[in-house]
Backbone of each chain as nested JSON, in Angstrom:
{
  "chains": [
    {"id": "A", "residues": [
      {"number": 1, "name": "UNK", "atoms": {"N": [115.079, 39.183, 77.735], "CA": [115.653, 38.251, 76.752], "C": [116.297, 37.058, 77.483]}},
      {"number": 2, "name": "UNK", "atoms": {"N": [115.768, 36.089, 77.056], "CA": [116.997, 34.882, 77.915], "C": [118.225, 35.17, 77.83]}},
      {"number": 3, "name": "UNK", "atoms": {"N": [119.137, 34.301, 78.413], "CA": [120.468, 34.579, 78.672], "C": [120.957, 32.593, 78.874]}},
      {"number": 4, "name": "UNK", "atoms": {"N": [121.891, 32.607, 78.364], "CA": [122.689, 31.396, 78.458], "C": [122.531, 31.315, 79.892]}},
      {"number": 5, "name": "UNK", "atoms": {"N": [121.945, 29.537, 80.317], "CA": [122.25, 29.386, 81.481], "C": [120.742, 29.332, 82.345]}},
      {"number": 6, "name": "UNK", "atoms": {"N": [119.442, 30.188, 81.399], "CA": [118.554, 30.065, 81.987], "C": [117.317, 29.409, 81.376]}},
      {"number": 7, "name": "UNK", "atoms": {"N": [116.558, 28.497, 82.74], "CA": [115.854, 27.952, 82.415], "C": [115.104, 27.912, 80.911]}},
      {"number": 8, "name": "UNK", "atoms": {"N": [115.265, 26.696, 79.668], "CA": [114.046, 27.336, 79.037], "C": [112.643, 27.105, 79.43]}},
      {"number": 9, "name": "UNK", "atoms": {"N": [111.756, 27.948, 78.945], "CA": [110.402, 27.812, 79.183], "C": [109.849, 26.415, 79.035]}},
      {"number": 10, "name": "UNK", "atoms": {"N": [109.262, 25.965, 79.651], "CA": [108.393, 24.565, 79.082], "C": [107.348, 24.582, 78.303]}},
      {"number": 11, "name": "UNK", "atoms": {"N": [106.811, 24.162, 77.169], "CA": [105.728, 24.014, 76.145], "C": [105.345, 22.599, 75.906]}},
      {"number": 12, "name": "UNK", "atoms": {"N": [103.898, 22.813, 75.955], "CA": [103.653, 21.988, 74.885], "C": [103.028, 22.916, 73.864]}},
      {"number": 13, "name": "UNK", "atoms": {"N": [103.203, 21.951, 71.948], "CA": [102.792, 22.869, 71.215], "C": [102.293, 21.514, 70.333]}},
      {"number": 14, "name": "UNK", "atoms": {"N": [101.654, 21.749, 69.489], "CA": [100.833, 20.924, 68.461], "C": [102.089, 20.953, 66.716]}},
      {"number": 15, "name": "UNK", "atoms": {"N": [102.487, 19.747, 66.373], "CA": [103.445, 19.5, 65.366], "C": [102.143, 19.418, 63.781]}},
      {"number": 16, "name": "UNK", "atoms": {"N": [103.217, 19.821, 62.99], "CA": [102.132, 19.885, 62.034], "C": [102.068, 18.219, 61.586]}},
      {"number": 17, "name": "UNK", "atoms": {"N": [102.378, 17.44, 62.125], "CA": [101.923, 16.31, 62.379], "C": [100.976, 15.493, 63.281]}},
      {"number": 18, "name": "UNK", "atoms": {"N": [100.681, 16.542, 63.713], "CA": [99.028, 16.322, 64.679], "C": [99.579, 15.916, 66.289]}},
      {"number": 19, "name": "UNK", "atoms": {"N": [100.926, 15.799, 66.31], "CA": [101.557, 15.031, 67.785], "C": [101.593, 16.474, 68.481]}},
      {"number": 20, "name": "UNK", "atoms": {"N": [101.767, 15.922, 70.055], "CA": [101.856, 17.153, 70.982], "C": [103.112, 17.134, 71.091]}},
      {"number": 21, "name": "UNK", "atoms": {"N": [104.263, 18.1, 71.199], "CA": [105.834, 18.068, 71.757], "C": [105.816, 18.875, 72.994]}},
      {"number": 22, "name": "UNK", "atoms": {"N": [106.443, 18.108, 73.709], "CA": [106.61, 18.97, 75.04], "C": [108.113, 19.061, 75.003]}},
      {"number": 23, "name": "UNK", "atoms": {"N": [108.563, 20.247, 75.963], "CA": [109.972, 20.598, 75.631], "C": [110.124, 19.673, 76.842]}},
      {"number": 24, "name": "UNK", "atoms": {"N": [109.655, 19.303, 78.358], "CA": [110.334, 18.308, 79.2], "C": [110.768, 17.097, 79.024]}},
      {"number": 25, "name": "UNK", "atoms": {"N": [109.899, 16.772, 77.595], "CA": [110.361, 15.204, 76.793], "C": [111.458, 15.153, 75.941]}},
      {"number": 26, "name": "UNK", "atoms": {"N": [112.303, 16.22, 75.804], "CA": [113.061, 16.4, 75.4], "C": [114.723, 16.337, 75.848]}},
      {"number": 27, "name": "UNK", "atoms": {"N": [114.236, 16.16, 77.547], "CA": [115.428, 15.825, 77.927], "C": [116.116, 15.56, 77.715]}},
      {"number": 28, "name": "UNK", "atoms": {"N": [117.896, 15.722, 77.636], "CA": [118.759, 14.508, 77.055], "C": [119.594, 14.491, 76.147]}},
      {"number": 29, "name": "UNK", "atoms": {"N": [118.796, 15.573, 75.135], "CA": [118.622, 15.779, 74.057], "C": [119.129, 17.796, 74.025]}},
      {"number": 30, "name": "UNK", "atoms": {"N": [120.215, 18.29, 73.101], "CA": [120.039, 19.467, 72.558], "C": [118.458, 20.025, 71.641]}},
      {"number": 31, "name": "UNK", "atoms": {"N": [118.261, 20.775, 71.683], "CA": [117.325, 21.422, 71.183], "C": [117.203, 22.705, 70.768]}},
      {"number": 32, "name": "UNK", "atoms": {"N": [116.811, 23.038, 69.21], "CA": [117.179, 24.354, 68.79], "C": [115.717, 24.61, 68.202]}},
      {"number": 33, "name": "UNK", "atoms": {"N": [115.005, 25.46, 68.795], "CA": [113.871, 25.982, 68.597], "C": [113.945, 27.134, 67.599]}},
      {"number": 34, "name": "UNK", "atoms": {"N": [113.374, 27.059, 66.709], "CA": [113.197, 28.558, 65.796], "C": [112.068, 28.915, 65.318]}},
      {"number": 35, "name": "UNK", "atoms": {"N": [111.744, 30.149, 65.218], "CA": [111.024, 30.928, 65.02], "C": [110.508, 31.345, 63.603]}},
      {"number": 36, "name": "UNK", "atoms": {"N": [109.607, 31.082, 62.826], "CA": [109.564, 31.344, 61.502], "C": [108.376, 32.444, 61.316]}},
      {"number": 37, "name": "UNK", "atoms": {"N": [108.199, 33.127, 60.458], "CA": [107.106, 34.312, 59.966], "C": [105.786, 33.72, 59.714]}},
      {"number": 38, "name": "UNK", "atoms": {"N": [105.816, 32.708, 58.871], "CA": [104.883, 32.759, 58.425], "C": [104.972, 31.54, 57.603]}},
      {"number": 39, "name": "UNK", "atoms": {"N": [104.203, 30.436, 57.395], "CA": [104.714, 28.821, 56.888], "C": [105.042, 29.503, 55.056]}},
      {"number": 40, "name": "UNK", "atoms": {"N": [105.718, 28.762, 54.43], "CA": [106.286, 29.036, 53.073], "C": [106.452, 30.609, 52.807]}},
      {"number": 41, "name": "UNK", "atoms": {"N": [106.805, 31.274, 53.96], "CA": [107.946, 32.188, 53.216], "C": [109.232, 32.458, 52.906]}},
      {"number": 42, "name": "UNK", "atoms": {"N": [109.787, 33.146, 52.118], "CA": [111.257, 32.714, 51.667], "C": [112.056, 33.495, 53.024]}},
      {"number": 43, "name": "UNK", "atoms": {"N": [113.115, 32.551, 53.467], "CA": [114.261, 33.223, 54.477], "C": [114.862, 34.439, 54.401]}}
    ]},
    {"id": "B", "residues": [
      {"number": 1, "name": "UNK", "atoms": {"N": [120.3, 15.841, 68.974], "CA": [120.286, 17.316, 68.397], "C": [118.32, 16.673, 67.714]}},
      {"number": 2, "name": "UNK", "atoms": {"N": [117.9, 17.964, 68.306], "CA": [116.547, 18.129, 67.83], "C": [115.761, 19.224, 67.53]}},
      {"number": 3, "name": "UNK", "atoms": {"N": [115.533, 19.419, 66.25], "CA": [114.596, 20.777, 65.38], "C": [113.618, 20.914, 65.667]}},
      {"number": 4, "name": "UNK", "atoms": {"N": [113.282, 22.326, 66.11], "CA": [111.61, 22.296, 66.286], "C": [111.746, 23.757, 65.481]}},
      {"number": 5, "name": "UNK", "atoms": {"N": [111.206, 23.82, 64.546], "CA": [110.349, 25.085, 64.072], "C": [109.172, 25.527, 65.205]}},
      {"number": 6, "name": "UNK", "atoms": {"N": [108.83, 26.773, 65.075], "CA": [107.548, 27.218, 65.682], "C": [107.02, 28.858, 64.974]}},
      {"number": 7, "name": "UNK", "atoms": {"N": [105.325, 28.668, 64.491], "CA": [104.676, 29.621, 64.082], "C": [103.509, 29.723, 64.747]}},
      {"number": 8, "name": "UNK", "atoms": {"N": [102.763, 30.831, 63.985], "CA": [101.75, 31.07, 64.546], "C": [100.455, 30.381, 63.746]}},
      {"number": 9, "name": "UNK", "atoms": {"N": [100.701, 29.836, 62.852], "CA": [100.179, 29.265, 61.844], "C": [99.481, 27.975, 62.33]}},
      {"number": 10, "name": "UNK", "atoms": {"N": [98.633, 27.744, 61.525], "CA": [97.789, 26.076, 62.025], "C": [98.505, 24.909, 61.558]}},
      {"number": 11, "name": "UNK", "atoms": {"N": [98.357, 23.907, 61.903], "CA": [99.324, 22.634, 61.646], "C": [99.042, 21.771, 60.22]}},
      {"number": 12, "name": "UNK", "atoms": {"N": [97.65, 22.472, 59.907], "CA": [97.55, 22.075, 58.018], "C": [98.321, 22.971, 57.804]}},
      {"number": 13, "name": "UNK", "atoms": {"N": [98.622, 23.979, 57.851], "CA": [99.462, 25.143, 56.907], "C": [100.587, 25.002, 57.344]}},
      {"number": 14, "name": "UNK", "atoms": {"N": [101.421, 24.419, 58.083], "CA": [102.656, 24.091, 58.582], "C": [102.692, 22.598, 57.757]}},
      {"number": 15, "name": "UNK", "atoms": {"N": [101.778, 22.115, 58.059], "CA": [102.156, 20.17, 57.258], "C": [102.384, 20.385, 55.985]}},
      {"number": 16, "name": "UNK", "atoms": {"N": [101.51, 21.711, 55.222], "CA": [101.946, 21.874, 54.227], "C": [103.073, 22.397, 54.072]}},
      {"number": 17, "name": "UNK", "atoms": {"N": [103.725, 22.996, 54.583], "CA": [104.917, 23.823, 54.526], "C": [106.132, 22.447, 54.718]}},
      {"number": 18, "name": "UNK", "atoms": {"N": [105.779, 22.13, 55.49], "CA": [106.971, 20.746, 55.77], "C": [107.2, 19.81, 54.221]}},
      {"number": 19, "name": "UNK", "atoms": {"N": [105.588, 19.591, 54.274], "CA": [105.763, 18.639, 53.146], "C": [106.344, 19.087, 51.801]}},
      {"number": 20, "name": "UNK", "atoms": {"N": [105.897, 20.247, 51.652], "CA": [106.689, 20.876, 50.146], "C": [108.169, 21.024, 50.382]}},
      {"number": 21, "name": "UNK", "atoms": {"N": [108.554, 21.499, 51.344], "CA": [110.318, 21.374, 51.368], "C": [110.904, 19.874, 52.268]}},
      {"number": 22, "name": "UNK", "atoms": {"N": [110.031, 19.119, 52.242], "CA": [110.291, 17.789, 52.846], "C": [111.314, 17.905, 53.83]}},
      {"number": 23, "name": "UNK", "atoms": {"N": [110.93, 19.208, 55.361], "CA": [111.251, 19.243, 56.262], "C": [111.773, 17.753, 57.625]}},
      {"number": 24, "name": "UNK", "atoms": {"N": [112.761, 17.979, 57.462], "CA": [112.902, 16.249, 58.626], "C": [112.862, 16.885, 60.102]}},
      {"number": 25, "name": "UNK", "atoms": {"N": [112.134, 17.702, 60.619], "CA": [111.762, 17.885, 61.974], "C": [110.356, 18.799, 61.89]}},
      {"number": 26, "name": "UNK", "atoms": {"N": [109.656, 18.474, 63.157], "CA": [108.465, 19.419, 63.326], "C": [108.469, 20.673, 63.37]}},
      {"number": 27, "name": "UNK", "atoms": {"N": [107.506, 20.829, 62.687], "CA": [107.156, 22.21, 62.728], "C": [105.639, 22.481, 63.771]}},
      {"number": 28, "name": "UNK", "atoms": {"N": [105.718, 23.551, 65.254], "CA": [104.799, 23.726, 66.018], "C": [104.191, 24.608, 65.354]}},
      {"number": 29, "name": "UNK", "atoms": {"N": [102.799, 24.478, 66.199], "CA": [102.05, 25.482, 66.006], "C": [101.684, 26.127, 67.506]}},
      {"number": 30, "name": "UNK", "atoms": {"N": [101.542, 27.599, 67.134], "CA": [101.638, 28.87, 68.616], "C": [100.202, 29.461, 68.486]}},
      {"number": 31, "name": "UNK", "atoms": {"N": [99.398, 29.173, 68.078], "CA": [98.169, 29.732, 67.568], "C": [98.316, 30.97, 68.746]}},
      {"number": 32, "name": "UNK", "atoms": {"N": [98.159, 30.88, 70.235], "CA": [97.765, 31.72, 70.991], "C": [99.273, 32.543, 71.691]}},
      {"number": 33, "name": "UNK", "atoms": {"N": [100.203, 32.372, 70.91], "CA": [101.451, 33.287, 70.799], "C": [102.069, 33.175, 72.025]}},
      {"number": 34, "name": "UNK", "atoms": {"N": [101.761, 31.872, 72.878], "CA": [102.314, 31.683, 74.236], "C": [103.515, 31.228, 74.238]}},
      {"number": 35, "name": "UNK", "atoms": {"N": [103.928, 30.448, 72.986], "CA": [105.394, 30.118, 72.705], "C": [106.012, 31.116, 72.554]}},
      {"number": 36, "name": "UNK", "atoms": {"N": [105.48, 32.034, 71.964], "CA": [106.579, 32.528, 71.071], "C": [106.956, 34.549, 72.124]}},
      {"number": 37, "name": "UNK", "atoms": {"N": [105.772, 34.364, 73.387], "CA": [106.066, 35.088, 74.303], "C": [106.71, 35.011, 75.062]}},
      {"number": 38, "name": "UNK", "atoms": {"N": [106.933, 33.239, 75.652], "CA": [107.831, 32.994, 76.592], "C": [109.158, 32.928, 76.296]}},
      {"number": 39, "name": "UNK", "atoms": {"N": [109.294, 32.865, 74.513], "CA": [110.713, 32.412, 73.896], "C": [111.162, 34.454, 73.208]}},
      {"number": 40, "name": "UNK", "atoms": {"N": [110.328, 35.378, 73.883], "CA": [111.117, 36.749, 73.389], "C": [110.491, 36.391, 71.34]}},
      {"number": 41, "name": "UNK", "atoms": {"N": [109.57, 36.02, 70.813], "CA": [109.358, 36.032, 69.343], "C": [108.165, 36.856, 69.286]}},
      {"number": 42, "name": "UNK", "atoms": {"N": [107.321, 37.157, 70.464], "CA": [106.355, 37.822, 70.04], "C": [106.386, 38.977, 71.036]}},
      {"number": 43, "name": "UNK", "atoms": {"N": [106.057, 40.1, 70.93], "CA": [105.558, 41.243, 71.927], "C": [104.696, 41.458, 72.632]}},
      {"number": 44, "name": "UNK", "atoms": {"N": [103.506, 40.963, 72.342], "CA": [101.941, 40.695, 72.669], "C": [101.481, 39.586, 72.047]}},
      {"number": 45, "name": "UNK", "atoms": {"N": [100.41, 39.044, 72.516], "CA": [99.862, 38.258, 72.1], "C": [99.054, 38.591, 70.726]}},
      {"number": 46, "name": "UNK", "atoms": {"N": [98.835, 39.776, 70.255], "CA": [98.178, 40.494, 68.979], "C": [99.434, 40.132, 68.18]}},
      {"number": 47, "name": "UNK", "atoms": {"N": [100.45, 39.714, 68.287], "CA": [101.74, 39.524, 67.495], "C": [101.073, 39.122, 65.748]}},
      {"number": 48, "name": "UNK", "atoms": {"N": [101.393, 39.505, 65.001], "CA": [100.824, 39.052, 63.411], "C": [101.709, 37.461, 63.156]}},
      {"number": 49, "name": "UNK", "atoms": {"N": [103.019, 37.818, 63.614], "CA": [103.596, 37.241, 63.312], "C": [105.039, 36.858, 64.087]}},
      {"number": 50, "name": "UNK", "atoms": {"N": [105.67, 35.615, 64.049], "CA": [106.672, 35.432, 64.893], "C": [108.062, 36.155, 64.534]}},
      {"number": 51, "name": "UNK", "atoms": {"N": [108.658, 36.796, 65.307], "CA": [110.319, 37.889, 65.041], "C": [111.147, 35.934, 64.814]}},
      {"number": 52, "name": "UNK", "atoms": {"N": [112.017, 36.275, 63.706], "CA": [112.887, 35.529, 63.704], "C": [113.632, 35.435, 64.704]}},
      {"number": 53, "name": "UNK", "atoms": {"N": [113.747, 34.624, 65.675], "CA": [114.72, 34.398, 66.768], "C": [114.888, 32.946, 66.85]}},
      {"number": 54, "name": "UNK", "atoms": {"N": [115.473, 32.24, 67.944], "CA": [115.878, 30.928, 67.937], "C": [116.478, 30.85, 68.912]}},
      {"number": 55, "name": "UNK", "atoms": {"N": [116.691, 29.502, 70.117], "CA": [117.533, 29.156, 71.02], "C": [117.555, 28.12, 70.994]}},
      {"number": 56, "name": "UNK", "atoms": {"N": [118.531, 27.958, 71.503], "CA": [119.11, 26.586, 71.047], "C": [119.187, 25.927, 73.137]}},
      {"number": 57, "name": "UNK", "atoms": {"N": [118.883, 24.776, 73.517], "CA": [118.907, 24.435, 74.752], "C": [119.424, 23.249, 75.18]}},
      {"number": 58, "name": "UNK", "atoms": {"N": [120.443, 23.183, 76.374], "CA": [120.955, 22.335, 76.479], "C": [120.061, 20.822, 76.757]}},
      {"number": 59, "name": "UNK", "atoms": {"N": [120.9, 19.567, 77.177], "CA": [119.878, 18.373, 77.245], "C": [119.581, 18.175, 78.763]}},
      {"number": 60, "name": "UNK", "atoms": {"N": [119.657, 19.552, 79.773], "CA": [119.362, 19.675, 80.573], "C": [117.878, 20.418, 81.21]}},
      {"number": 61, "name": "UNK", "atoms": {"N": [117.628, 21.37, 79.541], "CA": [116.671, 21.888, 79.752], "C": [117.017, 23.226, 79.751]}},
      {"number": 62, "name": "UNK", "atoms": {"N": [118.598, 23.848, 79.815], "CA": [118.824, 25.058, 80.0], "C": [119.15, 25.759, 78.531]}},
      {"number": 63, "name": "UNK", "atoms": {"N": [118.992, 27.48, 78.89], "CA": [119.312, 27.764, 77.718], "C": [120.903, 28.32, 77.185]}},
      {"number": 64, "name": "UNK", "atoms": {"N": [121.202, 27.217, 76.012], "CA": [122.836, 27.653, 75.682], "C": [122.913, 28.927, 74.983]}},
      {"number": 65, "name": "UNK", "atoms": {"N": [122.435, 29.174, 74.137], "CA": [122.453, 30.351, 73.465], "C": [120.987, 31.075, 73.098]}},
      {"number": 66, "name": "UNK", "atoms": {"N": [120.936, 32.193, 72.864], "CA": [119.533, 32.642, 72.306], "C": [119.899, 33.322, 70.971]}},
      {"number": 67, "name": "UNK", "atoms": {"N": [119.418, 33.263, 70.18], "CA": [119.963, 34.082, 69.036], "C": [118.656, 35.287, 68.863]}},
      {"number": 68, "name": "UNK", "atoms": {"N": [118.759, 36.526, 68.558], "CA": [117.505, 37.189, 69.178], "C": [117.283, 37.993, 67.678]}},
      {"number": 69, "name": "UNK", "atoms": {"N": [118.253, 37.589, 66.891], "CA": [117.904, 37.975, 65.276], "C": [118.704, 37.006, 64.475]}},
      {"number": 70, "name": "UNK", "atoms": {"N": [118.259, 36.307, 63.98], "CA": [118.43, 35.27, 62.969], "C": [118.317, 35.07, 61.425]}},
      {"number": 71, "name": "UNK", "atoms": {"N": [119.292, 35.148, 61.024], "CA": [119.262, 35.545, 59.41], "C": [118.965, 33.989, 58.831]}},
      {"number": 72, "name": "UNK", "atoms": {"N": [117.491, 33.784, 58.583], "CA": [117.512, 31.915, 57.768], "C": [118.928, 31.648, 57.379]}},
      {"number": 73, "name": "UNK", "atoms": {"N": [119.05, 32.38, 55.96], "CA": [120.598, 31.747, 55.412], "C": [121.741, 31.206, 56.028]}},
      {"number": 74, "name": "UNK", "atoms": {"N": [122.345, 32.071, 57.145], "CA": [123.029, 31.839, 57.811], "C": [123.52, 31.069, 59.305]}},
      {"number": 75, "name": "UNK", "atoms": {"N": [121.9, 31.246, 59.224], "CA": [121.898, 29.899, 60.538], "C": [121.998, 29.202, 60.828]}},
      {"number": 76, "name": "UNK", "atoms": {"N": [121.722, 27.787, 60.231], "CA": [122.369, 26.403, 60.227], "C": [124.179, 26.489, 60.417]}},
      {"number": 77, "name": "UNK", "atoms": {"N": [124.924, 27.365, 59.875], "CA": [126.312, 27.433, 59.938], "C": [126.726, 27.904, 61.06]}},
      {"number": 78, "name": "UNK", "atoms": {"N": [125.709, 28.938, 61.892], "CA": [125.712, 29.757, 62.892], "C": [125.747, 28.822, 63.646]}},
      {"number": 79, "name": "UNK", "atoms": {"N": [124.858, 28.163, 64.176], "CA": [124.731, 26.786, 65.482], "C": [125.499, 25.684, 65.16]}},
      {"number": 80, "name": "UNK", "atoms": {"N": [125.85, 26.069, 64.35], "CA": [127.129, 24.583, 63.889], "C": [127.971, 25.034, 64.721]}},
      {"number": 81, "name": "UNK", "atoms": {"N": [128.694, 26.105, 64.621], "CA": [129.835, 26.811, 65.072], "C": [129.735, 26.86, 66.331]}},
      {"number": 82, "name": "UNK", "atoms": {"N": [128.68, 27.171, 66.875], "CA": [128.438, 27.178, 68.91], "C": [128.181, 25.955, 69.325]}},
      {"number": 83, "name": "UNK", "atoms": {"N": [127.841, 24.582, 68.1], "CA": [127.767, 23.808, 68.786], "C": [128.872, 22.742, 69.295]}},
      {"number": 84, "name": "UNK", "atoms": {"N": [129.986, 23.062, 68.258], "CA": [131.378, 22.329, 68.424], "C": [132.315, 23.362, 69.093]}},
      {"number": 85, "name": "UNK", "atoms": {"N": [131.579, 24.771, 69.525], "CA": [133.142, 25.551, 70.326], "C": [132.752, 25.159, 71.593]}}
    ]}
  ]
}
């Protein structure tokens, strides 16, 4: 499990806007990645 | 401060998902569950589906918190709180 303090992983991943995001372009910047089930299911 | 959703889902079925709740950050797509292995959301790559988890990372690249079960409802209030202590 990560742990505060360690590296996150680097990605690139495809936005459902057709753009690529890479997490190194993100520098600078906080970032809160989450995890969802499955697109339109309820929380 | 920047949102990234991530599924396993394709990026029409995520655009749709954005667009019906008129999401203001991206939503990824993990098709081959490599995100969501390196981020502790999947077990295998056979994963059906992504475990609710979430981390949140500093603007260094490091990780501030991991949250490794994440209740939707309560989350936005959750990272509020770690992000001003």
């Amino acid at each position: 499990m990560l742990k505060p303090g360690d590296p996150a992983p680097d990605f690139a991943a495809t936005a459902h806007d057709g753009r690529t995001v890479r997490l190194r372009d993100l520098r600078g910047k906080k970032v809160l990645l989450w995890f969802f089930p499955k697109a339109d299911t309820p929380g | 401060m920047t949102i990234l959703g991530a599924s396993f889902d394709t990026p029409a079925d995520n655009a749709a998902f954005a667009q019906k709740f008129s999401f203001p950050f991206p939503l990824l797509s993990d098709p081959d569950r490599s995100l969501a292995l390196a981020y502790g959301a999947a077990d295998d790559a056979s994963a059906r589906s992504a475990k609710r988890v979430s981390c949140l990372i500093d603007e260094e690249g490091r990780v501030l918190r991991y949250y490794p079960q994440v209740a939707a409802r309560d989350h936005p209030a959750e990272v509020l709180r770690d992000l001003v202590a």
